[in-house]
C-alpha positions, 0 to 999 in steps of 0.5 A: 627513271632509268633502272641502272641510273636509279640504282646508281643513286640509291648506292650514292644515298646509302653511303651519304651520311645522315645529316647530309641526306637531312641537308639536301632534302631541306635544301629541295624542300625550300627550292620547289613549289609545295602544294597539298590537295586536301586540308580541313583547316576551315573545321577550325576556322568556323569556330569562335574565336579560331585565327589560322594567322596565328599559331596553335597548339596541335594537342590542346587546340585540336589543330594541325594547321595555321599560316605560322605551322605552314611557314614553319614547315615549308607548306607554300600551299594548300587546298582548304575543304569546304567540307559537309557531312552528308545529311537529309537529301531533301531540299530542306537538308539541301538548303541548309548544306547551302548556307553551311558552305557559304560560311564556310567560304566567308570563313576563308574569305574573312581570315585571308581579309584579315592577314594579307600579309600571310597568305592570298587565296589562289585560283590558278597554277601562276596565282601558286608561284606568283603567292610563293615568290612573295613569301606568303601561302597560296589557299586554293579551295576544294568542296568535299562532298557534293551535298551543297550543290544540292540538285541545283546547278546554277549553285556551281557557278556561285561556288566557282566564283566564291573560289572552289577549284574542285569538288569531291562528287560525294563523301561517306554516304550518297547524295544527289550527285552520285553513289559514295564508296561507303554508304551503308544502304549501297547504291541508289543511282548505280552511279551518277544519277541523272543530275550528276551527269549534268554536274560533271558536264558543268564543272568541265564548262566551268573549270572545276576539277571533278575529285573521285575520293570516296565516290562508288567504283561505278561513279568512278567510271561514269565521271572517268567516260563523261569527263573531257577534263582529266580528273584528280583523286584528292585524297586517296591510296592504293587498294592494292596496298590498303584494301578499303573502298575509297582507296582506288584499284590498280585500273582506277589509278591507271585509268586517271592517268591515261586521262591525264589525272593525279592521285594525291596519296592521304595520311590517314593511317586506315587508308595506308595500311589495313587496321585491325577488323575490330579498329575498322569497325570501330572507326566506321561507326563514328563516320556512318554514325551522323549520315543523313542526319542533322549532327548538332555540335553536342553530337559532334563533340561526343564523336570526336572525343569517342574518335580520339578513344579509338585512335589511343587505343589503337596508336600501335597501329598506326602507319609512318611517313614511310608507308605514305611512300610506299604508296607514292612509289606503288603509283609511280610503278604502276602510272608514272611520276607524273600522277602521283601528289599529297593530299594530307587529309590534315585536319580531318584525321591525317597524320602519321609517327612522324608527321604529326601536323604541317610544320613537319612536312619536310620529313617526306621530302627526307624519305623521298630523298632517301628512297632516291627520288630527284629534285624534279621528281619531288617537285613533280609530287609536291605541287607540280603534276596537280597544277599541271592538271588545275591549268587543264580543268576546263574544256573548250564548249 
């Protein structure tokens, strides 16, 4: 943006009056396309008894999104995760990650049967504005975590078919794809191991957008270098700004960008501003605590309740809607505005002081719009760099 035009604007927005400003975000907010990268809406979805056509209690039910909260809100469309904790890389824990996801894609596949009315599953950018232009939200599918891929590739193709459109290489801990930012033993492959590298090379063919969120500082670059497809960043934040290793460095975001990527900015408030040691700490060992092991649902509810112990006794800490802009604005300075987008990370622990579930996604409309940003600007953020990219994952054999 021109330096003279941007400060024009922001003047013109000082003397705007509150409700103004609330006015002509509501009014982009309704006019453009709104797209978030990453949603773990399918957590709930697998559970008895859960309908994401129907509306929920954000507290009592544990839940932060559903197709009412998303029409409430504006939310046009999401990416669900296919999501899996890393367990055992042995073909018994490969087998049963397999069959997890493929309930996990039943899971979609079953609500999206069951109101049509509400939402349609969507695989390319034109199935997002075609959904939208008639009123019902767009559910792409992402993979978080390569686990069930396992080390057979003949398995992306049944997960393209099923729908996926991307997949985050790895999660918390390393698999057999590729080193993870986080895992507490360090590296095994120095990066993409050998399969990895096959991996890649198929999403391209297949046209499945390769996701770099907590992948090693070294799968980064090794996807980055074999790639012929720009790559995205589901859910990441600046390094810079929050110092956590699968948050992304100055170079990785520029190096997405060169290549054409988009970074999609996360809600967590450990990724957008630095806790305190003892918090981060506290926050890592539930996370590390089921990797490569089998996480029954006792254990799993003991770690969630210990998570919201931890989220309590820490809420003084807890980041804004402003410090999500903060890093947008950091991206756009340093890469452009057309590689930055969302990535709420909600129902896996996004959510920030006034942006507490998908039905109050217009409040980072308004900040964008108090911070200056113009309607294609915005547009850009919410949806359209993402699909712009979407329209290029796969290459040309």
């Amino acid at each position: 943006m021109n330096p003279i035009l941007a400060l024009f604007l922001l003047l013109a927005i000082f003397f705007l009056p509150a409700d103004r400003l609330t006015r002509k975000a509501h009014k982009i907010h309704q006019r453009i396309l709104t797209l978030d990268t990453h949603a773990d809406a399918p957590i709930n979805m697998v559970k008895d008894g859960f309908d994401v056509g129907e509306r929920h209690d954000r507290v009592r039910d544990k839940s932060q999104i559903d197709f009412p909260r998303m029409k409430e809100g504006g939310m046009d469309a999401m990416f669900f995760a296919v999501y899996m904790a890393q367990g055992p890389r042995t073909p018994e824990g490969h087998a049963e990650a397999k069959a997890k996801a493929l309930k996990i894609f039943q899971s979609i596949s079953d609500a999206l049967k069951k109101h049509p009315d509400l939402a349609e599953l969507a695989t390319t950018p034109d199935d997002a504005y075609r959904i939208e232009k008639a009123g019902k939200r767009a559910v792409f599918i992402g993979m978080e975590n390569g686990y069930p891929v396992g080390e057979d590739l003949s398995l992306l193709k049944i997960y393209y078919d099923l729908g996926c459109r991307y997949i985050t290489l790895s999660h918390f801990a390393n698999n057999a794809i590729c080193d993870s930012a986080t895992d507490p033993d360090g590296p095994i492959h120095n990066g993409l191991s050998s399969f990895g590298r096959q991996v890649v090379q198929e999403m391209n063919r297949l046209g499945i957008l390769i996701d770099v969120s907590h992948v090693s500082d070294k799968s980064f670059y090794d996807a980055l270098e074999l790639s012929k497809a720009p790559l995205i960043a589901s859910h990441s934040n600046a390094r810079a700004l929050c110092d956590f290793p699968r948050n992304m460095t100055d170079e990785m975001i520029k190096a997405i960008a060169a290549k054409g990527g988009v970074v999609q900015v996360n809600f967590v408030t450990d990724y957008l501003r630095k806790p305190s040691d003892e918090h981060r700490q506290a926050l890592n060992s539930i996370r590390m605590a089921g990797v490569g092991r089998v996480v029954t649902p006792e254990m799993r509810a003991r770690l969630d309740a210990k998570e919201d112990s931890i989220q309590k006794r820490y809420a003084y800490e807890r980041a804004s809607v402003s410090d999500i802009v903060k890093h947008i604005d950091y991206i756009v300075r340093l890469a452009g505005i057309d590689h930055v987008g969302i990535g709420s990370d909600f129902d896996g622990g996004g959510s920030v002081n006034g942006m507490e579930d998908v039905s109050e996604i217009e409040a980072l409309t308004l900040e964008l719009v108090k911070k200056g940003y113009s309607e294609q600007d915005i547009a850009k953020i919410w949806g359209g760099n993402l699909l712009r990219v979407l329209g290029q994952a796969k290459v040309p054999q």
